[in-house]
C-alpha positions in Angstrom: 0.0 0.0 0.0 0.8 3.5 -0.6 3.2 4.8 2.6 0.6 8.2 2.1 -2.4 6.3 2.0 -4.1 6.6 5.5 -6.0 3.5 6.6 -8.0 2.4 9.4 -9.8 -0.8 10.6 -13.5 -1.3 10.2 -13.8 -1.2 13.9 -12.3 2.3 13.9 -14.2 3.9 12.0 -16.1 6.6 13.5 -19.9 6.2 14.1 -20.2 9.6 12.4 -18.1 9.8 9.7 -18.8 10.1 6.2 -18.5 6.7 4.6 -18.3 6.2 0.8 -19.1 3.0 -0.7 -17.7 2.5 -4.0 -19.1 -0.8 -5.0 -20.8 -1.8 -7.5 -25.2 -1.4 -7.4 -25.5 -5.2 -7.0 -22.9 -5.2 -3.9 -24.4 -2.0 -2.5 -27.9 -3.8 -2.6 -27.0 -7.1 -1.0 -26.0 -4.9 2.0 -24.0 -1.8 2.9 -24.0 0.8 5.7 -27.4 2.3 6.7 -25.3 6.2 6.3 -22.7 5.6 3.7 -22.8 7.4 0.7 -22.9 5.4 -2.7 -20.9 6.7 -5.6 -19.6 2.7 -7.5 -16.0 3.7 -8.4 -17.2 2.9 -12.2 -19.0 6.3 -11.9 -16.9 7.6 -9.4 -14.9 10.8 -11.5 -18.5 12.1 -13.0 -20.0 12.2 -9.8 -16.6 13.4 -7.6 -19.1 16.9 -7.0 -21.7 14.2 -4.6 -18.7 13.4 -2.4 -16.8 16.9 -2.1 -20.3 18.5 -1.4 -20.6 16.4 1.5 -16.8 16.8 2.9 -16.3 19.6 5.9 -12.9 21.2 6.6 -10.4 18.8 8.3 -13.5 15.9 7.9 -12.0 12.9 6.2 -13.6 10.4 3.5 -13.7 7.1 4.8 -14.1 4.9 1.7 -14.8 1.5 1.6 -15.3 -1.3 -0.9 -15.6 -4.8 -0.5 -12.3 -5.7 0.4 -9.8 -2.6 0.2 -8.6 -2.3 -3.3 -10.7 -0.3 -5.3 -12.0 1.5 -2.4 -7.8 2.8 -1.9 -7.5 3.6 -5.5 -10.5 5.7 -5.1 -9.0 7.3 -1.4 -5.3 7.7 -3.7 -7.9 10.1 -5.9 -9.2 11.8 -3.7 -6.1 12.6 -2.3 -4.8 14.0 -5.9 -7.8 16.4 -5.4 -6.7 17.7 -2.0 -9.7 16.0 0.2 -8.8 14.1 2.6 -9.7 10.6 2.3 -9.1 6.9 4.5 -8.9 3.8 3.6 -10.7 1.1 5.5 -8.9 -1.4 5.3 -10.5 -4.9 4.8 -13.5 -3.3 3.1 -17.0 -4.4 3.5 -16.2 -7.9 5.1 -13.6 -6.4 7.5 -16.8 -4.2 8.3 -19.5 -7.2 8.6 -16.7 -9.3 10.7 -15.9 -6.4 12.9 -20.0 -6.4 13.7 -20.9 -2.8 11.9 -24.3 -2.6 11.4 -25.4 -3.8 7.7 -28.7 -3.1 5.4 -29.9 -4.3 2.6 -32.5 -3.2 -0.1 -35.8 -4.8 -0.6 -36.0 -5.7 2.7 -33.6 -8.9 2.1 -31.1 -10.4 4.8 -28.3 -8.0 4.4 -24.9 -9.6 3.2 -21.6 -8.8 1.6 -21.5 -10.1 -1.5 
């Protein structure tokens, strides 16, 4: 991983932060964090404007995938673009093994898929 690239554990992410899920709409759907923001990192430079409306001063970006790679190339872009961004390391099953709270659409039995 990038020495720059700030990461955190599922577990340490803050009840309060903003969380941006960059999966996919199928992953998202099986089951994701009731707050995080959804931008799928296959949209993610055309819709940059949904995540830097929602950053504060000094607030970071955690961003999240399924397991950690796409969501850190998405944090390393961020980071180009002078917002401050973390990677959670693990992803979304770091997040479901750490005991984060999960929901799905449709009213399904969330899961990470």
């Amino acid at each position: 991983m990038n020495a720059r690239m700030p990461e955190v554990d599922a577990a340490s992410v803050p009840a309060d932060a903003l969380l941006l899920d960059v999966r996919e709409d199928e992953e998202w759907d099986a089951g994701h964090a009731e707050e995080a923001l959804h931008v799928p990192m296959s949209e993610f430079v055309g819709r940059l404007g949904e995540v830097t409306s929602r950053t504060g001063e000094g607030q970071p970006v955690y961003v999240v995938c399924k397991a950690g790679g796409r969501s850190a190339q998405v944090a390393q872009y961020l980071l180009q673009q002078g917002v401050e961004a973390v990677n959670v390391s693990g992803g979304m099953l770091a997040w479901e093994a750490a005991g984060r709270p999960l929901v799905a659409e449709g009213g399904t039995e969330p899961q990470v898929v």
